[in-house]
Backbone as a printed PyTorch tensor [residue, N CA C, xyz], in Angstrom:
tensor([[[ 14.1110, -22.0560, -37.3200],
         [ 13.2590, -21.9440, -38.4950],
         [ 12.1600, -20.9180, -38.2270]],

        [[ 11.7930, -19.8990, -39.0500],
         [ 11.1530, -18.8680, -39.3040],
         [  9.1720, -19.6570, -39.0430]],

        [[  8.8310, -19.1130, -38.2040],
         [  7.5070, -19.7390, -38.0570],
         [  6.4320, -19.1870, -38.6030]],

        [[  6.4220, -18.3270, -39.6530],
         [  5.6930, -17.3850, -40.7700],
         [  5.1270, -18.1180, -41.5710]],

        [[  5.9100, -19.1260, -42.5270],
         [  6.0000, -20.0160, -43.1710],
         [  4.3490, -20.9530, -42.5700]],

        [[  5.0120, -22.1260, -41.4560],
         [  3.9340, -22.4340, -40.9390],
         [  2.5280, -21.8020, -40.6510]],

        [[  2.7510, -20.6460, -40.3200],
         [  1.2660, -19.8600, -39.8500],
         [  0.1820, -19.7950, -41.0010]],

        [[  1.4530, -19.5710, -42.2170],
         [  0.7370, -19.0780, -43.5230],
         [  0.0330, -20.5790, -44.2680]],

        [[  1.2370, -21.1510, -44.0080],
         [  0.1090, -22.7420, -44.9230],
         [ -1.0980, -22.9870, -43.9760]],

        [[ -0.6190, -23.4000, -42.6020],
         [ -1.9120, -23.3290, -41.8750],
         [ -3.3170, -22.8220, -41.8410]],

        [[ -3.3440, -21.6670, -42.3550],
         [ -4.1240, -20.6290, -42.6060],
         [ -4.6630, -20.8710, -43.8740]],

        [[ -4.1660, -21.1540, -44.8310],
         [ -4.2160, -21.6890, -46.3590],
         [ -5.0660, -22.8830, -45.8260]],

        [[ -4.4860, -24.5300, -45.5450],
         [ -5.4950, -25.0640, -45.0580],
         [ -6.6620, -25.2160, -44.6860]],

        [[ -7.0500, -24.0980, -43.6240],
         [ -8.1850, -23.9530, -42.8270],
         [ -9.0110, -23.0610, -43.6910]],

        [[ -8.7700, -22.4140, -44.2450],
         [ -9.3200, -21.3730, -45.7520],
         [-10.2540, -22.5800, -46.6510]],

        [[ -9.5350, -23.2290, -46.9500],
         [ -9.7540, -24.5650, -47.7820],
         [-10.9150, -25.4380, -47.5870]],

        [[-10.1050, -26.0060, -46.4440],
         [-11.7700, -26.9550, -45.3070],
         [-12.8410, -25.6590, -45.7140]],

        [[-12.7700, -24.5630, -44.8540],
         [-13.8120, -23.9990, -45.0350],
         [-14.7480, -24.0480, -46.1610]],

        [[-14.2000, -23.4490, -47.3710],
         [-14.4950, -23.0910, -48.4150],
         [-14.9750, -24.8300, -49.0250]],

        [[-14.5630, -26.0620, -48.8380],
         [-15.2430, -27.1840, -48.9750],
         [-16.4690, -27.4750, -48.7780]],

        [[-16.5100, -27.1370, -47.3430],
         [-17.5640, -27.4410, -46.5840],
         [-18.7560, -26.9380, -46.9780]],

        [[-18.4390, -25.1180, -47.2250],
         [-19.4410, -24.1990, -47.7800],
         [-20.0040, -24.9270, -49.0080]],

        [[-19.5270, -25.4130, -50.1170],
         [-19.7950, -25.8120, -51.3080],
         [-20.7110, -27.2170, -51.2210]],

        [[-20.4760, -27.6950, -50.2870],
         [-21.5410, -28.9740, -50.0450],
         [-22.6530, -28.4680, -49.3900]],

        [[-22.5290, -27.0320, -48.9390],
         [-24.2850, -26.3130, -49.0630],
         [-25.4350, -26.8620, -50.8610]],

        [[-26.3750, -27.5050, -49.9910],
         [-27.5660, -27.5080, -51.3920],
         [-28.3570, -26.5580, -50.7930]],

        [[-28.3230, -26.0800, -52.6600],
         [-30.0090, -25.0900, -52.9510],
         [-31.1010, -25.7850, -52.2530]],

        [[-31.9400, -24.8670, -51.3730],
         [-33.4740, -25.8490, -51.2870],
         [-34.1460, -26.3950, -52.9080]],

        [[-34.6810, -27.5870, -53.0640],
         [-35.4460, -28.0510, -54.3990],
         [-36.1890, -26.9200, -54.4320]],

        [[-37.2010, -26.6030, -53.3090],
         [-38.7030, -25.9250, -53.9310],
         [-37.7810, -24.2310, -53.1770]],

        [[-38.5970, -23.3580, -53.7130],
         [-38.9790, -21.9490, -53.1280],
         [-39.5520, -21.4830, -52.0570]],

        [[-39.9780, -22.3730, -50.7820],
         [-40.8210, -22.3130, -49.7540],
         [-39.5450, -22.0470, -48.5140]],

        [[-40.4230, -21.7390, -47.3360],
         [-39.6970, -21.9150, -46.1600],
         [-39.7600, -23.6210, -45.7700]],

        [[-40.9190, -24.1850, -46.1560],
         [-40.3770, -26.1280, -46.4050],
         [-39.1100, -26.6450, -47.0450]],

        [[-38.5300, -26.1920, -48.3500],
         [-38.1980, -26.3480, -48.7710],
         [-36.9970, -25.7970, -48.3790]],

        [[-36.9700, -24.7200, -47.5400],
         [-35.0780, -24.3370, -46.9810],
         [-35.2070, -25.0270, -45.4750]],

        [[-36.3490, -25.7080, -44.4470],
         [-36.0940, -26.9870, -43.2920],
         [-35.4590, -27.9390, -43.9560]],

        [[-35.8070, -28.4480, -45.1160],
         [-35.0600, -29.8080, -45.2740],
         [-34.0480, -29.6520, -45.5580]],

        [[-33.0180, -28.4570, -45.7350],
         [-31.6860, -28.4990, -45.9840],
         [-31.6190, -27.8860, -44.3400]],

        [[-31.9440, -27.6420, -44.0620],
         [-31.6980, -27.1620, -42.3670],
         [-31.0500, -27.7160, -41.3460]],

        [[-31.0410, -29.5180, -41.2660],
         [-30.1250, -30.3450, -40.9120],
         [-28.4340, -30.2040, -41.6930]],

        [[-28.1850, -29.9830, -42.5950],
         [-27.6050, -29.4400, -43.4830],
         [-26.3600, -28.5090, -42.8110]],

        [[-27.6500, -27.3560, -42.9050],
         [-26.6840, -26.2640, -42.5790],
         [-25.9440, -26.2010, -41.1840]],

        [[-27.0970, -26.9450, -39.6770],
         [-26.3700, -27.0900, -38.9740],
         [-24.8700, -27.7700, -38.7420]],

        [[-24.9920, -29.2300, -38.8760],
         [-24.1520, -29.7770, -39.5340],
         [-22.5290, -28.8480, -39.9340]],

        [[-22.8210, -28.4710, -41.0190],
         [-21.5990, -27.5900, -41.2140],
         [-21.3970, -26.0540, -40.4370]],

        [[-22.3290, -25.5540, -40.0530],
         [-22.3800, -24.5030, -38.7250],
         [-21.6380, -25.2850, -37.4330]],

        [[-21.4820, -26.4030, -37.0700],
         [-20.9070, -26.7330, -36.2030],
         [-19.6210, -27.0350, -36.2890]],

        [[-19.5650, -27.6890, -37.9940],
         [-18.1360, -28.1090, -38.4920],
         [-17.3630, -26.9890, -38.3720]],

        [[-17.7210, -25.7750, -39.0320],
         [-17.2560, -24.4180, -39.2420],
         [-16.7490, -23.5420, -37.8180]],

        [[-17.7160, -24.1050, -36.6770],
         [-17.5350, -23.4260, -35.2440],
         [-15.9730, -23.6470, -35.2630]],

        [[-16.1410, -25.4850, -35.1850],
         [-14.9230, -26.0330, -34.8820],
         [-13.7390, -25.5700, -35.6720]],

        [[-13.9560, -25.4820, -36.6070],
         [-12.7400, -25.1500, -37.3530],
         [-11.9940, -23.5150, -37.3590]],

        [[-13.5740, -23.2060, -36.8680],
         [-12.7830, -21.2070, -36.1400],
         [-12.5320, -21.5480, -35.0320]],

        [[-12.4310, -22.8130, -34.1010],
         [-11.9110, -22.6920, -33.0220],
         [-10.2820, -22.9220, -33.1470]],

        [[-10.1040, -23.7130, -33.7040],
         [ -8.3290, -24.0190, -34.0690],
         [ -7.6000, -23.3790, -34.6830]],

        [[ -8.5550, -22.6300, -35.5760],
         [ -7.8280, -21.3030, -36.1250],
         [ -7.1930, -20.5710, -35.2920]],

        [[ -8.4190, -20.0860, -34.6130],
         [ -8.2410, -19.0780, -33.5350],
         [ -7.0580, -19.5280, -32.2690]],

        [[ -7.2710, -20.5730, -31.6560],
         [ -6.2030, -21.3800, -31.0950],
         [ -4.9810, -21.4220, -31.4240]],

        [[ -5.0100, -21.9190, -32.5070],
         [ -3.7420, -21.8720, -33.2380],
         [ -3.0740, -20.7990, -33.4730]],

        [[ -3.4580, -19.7160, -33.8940],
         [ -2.8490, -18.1640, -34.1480],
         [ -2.4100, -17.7470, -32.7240]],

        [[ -2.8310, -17.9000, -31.8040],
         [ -2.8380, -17.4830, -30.2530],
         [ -1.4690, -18.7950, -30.0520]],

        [[ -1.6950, -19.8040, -30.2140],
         [ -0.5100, -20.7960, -29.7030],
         [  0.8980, -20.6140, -31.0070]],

        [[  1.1940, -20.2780, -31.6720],
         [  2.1100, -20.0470, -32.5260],
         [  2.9300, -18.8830, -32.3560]],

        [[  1.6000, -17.7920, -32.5960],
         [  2.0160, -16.2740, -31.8080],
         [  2.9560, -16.3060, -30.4800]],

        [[  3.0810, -17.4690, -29.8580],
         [  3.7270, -17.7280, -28.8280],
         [  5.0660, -17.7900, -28.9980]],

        [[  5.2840, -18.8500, -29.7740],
         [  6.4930, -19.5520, -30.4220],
         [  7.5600, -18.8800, -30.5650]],

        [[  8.4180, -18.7520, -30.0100],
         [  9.6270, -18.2960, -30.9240],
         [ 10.1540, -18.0980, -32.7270]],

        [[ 10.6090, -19.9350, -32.3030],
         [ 10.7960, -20.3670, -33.4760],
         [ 10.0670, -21.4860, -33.2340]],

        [[ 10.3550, -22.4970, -35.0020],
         [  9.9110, -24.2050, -34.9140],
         [ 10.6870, -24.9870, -35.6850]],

        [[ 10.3760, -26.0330, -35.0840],
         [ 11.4960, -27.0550, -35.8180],
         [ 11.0410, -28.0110, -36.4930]],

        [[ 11.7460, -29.3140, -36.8810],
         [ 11.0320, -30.2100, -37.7050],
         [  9.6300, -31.1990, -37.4450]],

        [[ 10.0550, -31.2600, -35.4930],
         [  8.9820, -32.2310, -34.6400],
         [  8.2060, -31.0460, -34.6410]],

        [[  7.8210, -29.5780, -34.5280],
         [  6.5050, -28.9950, -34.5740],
         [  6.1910, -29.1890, -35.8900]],

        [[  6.7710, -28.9580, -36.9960],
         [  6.3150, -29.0980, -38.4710],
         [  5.5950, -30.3670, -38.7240]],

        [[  6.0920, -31.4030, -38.0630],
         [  5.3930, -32.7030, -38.5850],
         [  3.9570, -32.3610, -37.6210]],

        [[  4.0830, -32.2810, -35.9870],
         [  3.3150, -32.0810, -35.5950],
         [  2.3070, -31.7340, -36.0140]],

        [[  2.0250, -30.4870, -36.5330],
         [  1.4190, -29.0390, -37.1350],
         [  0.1690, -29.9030, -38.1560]],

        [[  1.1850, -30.7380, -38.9210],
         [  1.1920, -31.5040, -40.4740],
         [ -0.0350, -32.4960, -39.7220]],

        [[  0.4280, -32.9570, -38.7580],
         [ -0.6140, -33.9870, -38.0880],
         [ -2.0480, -33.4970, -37.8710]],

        [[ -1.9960, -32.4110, -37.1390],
         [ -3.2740, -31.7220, -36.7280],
         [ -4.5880, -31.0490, -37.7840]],

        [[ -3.2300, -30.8620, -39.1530],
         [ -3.6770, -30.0640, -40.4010],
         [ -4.3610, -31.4290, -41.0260]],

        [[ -4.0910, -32.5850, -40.8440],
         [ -4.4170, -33.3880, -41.6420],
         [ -5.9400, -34.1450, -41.2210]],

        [[ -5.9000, -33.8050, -39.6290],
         [ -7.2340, -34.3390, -39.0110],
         [ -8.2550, -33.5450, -39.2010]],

        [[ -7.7160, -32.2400, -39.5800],
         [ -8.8030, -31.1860, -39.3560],
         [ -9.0160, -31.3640, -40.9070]],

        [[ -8.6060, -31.5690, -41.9210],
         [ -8.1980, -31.3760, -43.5510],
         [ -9.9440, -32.9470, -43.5070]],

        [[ -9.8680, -33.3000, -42.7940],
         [-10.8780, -34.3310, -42.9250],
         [-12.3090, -34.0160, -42.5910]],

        [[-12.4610, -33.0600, -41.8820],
         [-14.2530, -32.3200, -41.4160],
         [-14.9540, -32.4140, -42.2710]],

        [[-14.3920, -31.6160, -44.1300],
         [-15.2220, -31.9710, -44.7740],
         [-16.4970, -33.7080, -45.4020]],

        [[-15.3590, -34.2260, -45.0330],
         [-15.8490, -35.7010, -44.9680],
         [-16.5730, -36.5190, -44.3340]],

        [[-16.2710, -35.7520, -43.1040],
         [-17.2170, -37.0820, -41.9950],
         [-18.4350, -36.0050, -41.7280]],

        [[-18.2060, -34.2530, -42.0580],
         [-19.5750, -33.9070, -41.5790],
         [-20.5680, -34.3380, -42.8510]],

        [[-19.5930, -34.4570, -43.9030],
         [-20.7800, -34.6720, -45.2170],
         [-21.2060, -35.8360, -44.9670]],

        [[-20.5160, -37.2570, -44.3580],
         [-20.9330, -38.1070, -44.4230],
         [-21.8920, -38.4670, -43.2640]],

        [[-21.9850, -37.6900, -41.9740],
         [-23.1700, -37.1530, -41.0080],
         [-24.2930, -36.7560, -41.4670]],

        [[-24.2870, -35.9980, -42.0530],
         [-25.3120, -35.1010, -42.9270],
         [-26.2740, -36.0540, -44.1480]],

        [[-25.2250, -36.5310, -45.0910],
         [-26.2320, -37.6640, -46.1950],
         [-26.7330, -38.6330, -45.3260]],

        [[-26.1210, -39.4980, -44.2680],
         [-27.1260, -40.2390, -43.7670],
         [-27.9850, -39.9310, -43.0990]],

        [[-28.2980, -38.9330, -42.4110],
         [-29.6100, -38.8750, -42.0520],
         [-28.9970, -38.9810, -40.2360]],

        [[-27.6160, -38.6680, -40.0420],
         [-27.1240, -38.8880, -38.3650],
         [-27.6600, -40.1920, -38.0610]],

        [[-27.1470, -41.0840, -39.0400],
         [-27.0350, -42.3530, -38.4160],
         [-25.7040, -42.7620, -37.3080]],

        [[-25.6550, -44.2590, -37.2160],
         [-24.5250, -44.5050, -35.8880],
         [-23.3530, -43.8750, -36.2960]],

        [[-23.0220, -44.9710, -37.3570],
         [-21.4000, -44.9880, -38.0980],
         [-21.2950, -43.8460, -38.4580]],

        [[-21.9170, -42.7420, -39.0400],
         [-21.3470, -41.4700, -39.7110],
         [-21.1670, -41.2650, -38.6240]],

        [[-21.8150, -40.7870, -37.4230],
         [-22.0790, -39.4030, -36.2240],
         [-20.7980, -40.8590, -35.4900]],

        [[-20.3360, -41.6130, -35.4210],
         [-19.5480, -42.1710, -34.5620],
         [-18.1080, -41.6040, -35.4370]],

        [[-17.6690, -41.9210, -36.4950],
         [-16.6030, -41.2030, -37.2490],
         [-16.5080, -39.5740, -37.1610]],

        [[-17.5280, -38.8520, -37.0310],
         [-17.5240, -37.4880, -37.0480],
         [-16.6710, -37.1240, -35.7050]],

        [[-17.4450, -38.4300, -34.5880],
         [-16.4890, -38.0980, -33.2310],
         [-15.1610, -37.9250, -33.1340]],

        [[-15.0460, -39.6940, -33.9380],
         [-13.3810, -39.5750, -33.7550],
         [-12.6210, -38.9800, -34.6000]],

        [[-13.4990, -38.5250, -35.6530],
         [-12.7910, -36.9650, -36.5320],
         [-12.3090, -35.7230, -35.3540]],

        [[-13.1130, -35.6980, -34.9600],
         [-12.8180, -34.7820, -33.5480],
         [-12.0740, -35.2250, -32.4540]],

        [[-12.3330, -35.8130, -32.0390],
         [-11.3960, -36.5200, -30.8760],
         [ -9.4690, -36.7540, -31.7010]],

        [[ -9.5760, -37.3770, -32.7050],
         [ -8.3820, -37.4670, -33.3530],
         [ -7.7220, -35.9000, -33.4200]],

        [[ -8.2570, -34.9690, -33.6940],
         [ -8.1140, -33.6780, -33.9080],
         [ -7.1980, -33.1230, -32.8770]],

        [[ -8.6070, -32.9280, -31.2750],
         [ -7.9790, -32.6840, -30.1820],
         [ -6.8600, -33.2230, -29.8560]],

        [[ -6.2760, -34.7340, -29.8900],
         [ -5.3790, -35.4460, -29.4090],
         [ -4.1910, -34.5500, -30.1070]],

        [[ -4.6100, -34.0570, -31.5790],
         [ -3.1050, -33.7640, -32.6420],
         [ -3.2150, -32.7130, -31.8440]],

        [[ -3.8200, -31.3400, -31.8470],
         [ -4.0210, -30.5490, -31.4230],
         [ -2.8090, -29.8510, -29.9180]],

        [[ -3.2790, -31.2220, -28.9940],
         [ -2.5240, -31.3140, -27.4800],
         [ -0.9530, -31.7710, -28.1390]],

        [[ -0.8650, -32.7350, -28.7540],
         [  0.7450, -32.8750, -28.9960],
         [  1.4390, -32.2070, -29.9110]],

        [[  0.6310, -31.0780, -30.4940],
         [  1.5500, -29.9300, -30.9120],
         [  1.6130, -28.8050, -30.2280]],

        [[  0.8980, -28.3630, -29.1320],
         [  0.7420, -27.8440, -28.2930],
         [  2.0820, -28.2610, -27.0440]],

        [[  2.0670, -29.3240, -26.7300],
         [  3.4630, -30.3180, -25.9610],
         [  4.1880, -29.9070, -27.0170]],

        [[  4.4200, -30.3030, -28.0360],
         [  5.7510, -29.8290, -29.0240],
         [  6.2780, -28.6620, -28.8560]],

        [[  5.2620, -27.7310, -28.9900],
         [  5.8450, -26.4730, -28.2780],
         [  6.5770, -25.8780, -27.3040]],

        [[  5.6250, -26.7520, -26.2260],
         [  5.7770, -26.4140, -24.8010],
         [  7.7580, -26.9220, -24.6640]],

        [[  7.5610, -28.0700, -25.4190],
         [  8.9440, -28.7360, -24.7080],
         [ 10.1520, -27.9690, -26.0020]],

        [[  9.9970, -27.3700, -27.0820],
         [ 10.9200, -26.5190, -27.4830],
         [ 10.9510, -25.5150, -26.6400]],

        [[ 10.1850, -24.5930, -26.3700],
         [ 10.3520, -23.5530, -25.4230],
         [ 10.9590, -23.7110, -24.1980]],

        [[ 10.4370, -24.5300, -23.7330],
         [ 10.3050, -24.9130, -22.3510],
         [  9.3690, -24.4820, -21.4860]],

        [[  9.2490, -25.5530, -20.4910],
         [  8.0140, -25.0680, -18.8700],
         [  8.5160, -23.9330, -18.3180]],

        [[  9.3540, -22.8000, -18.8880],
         [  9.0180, -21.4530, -18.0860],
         [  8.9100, -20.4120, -19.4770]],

        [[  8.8610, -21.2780, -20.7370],
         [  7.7080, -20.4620, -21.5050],
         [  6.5560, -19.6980, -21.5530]],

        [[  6.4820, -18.4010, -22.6390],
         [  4.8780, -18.1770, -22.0930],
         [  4.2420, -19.3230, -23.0670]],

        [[  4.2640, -19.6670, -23.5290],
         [  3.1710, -21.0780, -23.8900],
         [  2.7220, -22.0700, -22.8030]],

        [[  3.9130, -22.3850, -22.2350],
         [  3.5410, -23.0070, -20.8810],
         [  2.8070, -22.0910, -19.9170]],

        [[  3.0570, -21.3640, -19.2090],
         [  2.8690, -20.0740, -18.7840],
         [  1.0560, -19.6930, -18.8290]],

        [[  1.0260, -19.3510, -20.3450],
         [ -0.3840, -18.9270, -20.4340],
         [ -1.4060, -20.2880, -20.8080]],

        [[ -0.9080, -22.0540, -21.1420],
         [ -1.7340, -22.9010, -20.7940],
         [ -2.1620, -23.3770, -19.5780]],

        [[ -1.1870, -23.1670, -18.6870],
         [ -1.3950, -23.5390, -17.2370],
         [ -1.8560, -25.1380, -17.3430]],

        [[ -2.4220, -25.1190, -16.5270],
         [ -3.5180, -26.3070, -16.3170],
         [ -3.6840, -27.0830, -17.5370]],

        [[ -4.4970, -26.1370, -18.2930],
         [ -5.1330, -26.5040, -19.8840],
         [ -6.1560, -27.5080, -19.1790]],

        [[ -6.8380, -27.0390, -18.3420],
         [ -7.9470, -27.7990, -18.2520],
         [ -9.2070, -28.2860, -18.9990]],

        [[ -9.5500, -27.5300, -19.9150],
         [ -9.7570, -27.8540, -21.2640],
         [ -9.3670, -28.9350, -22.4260]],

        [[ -7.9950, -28.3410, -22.4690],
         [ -7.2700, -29.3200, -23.3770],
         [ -7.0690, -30.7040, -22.8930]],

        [[ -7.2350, -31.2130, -21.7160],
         [ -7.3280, -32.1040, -21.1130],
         [ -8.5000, -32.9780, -20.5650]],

        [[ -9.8390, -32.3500, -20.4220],
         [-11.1330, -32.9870, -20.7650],
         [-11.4350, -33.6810, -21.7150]],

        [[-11.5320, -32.3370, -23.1650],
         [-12.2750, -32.2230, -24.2200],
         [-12.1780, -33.6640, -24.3230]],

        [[-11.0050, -34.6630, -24.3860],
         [-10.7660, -35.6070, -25.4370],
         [-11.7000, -36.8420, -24.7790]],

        [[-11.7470, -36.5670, -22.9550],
         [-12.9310, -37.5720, -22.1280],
         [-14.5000, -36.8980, -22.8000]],

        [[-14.4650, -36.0150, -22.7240],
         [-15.8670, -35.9950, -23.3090],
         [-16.6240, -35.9790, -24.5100]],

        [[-15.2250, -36.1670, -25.5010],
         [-15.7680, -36.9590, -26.6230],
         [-15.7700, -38.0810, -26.9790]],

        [[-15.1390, -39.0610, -25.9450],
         [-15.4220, -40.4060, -25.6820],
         [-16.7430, -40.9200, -25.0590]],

        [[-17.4140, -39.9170, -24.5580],
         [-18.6930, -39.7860, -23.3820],
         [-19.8810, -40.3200, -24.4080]],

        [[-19.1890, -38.7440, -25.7670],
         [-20.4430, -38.6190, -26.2130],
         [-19.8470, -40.1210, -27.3710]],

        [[-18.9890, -40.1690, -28.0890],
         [-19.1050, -41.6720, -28.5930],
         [-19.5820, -43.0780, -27.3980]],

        [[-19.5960, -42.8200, -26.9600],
         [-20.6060, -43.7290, -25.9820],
         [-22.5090, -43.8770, -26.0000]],

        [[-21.8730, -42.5240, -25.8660],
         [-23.8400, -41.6170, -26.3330],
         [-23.9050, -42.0250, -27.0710]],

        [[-23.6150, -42.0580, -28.2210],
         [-23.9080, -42.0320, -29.6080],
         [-24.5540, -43.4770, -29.7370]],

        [[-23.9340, -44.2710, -29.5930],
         [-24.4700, -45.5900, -29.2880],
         [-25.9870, -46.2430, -28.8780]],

        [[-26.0650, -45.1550, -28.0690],
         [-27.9700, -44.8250, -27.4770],
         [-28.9250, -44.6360, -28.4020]],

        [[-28.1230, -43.2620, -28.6450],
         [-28.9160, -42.7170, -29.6980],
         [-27.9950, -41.7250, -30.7190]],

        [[-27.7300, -41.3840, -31.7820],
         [-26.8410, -40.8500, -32.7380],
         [-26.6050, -39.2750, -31.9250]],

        [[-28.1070, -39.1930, -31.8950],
         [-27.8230, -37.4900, -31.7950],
         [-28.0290, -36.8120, -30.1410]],

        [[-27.9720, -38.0730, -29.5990],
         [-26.7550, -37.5610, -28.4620],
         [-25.8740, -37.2760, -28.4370]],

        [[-24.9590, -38.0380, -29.2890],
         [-23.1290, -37.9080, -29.4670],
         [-23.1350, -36.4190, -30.2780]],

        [[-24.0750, -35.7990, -31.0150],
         [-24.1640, -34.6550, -31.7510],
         [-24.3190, -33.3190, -30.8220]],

        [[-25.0010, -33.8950, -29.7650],
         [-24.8000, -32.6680, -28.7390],
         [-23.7460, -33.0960, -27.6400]],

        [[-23.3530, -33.6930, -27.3580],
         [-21.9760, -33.8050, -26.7430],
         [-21.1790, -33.0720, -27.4990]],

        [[-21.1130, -33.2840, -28.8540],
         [-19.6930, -32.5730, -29.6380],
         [-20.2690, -31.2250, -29.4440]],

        [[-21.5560, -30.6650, -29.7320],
         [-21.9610, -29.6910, -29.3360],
         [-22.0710, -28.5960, -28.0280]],

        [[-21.5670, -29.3980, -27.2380],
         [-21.6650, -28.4920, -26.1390],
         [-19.4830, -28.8850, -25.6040]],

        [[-19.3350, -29.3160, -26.7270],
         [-17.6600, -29.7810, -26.6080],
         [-17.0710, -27.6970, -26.8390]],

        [[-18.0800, -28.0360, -28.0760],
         [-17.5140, -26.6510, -28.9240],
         [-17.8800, -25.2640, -28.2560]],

        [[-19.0620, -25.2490, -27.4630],
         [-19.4630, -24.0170, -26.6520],
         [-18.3710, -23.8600, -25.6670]],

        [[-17.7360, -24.6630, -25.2190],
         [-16.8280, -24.6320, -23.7680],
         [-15.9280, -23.7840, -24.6510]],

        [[-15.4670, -24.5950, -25.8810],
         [-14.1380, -23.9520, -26.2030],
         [-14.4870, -22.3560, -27.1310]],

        [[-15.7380, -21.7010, -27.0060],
         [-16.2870, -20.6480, -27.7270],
         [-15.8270, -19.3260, -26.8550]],

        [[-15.8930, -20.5390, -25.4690],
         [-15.5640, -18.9500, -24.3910],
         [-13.9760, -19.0590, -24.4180]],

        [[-13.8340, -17.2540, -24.6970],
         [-12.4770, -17.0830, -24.6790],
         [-11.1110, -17.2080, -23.4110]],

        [[ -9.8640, -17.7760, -23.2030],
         [ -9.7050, -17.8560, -22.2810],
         [ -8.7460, -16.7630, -21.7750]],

        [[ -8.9530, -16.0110, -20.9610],
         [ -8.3900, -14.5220, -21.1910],
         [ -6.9690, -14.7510, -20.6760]],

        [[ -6.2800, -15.6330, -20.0010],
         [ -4.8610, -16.0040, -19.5840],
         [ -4.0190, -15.7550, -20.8650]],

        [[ -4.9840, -16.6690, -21.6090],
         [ -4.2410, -17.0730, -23.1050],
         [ -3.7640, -15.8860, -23.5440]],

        [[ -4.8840, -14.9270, -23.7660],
         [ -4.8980, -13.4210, -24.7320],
         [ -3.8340, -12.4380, -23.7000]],

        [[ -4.2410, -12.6330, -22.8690],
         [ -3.3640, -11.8900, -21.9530],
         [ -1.9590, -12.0270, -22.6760]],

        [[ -1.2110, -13.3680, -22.5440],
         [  0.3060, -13.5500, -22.9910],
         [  0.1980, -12.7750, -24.2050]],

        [[ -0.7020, -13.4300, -25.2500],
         [ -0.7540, -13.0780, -26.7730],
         [ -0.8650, -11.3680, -26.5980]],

        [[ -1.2540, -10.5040, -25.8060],
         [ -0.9780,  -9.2910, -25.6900],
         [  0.3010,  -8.3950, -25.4560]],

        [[  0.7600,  -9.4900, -24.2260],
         [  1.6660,  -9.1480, -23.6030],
         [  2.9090,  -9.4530, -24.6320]],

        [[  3.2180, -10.5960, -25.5750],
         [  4.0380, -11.2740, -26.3960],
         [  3.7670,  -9.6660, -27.4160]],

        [[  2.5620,  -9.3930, -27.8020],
         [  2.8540,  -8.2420, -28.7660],
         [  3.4060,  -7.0990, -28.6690]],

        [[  3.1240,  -6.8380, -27.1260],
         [  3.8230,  -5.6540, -27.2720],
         [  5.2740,  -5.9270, -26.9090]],

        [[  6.1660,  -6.5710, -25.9420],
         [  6.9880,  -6.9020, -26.4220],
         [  7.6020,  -6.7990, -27.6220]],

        [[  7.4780,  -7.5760, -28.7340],
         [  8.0130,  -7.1640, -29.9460],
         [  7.7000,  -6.0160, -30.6160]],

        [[  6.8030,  -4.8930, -30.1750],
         [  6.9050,  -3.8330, -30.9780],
         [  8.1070,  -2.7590, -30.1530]],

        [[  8.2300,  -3.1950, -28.7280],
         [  9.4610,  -2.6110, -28.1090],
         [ 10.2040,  -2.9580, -28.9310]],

        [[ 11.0810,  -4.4020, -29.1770],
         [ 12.4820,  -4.6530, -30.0940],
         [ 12.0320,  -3.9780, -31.6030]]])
């Protein structure tokens, strides 16, 4: 199966979230620089949602670009990951109106944490169509990353518990790790391109 298809709804998706998220931006009430702080919790909020969601983009285009082809277990897969991420708009809005109380900033986690988990087993979906002498395999190596993230957003749902907006910088410093690029990755995704402009 032609993996174009997938890339393109995917992309459609993540277009979407975005463009949600943006729209639950409020006008400041007054005209002041007071009046654009109190939406300022706000904007972070979805500045972080938004990080995250250019991170899987970006991920994702780099892990597909890999792919050969895909089959029905990556499609559902895919479908899984699209559907956790299809939810940001929700739990960051619902972070945001309360004021980063427990329950929102504890759901926002496992909005995330649920994510990563889909994330890794479409990532394995891959790996095991291709196979372990894939470059997908190949250029994850280790995936030492992909294999933390999901302990340290259990850390910070722990945090959170303390205090809300601990668990807010846990997810926060979740997303800086994954900001730095990992050049193994790009390497293949280079190497995979030119390749096909040889054939």
């Amino acid at each position: 199966m032609n993996k174009n298809r997938l890339e393109a709804f995917s992309d459609g998706v993540l277009a979407i979230v975005i463009t949600i998220m943006v729209l639950e931006l409020r006008v400041p009430h007054e005209p002041s620089w007071q009046g654009l702080a109190e939406v300022l919790p706000t904007f972070l909020s979805y500045l972080l949602s938004f990080v995250y969601v250019g991170i899987y983009w970006n991920n994702h285009h780099h892990m597909i670009h890999l792919a050969d082809r895909v089959n029905g277990g990556i499609l559902w897969a895919n479908l899984h990951l699209l559907f956790w991420l299809s939810l940001f708009p929700f739990s960051t809005r619902w972070m945001d109106e309360s004021g980063f109380l427990l329950v929102p900033v504890l759901v926002y986690g496992i909005n995330l944490l649920c994510a990563a988990i889909a994330y890794y087993i479409l990532q394995q979906t891959l790996i095991r169509q291709q196979g372990r002498d894939g470059a997908l395999a190949r250029a994850v190596g280790r995936d030492w990353k992909g294999k933390t993230s999901p302990l340290i957003y259990l850390g910070g749902l722990a945090l959170s518990t303390l205090h809300p907006l601990l668990g807010v910088a846990v997810y926060t410093v979740v997303a800086l790790i994954w900001l730095v690029p990992d050049r193994r990755v790009e390497h293949f995704v280079a190497q995979a391109h030119q390749d096909q402009r040889r054939r």
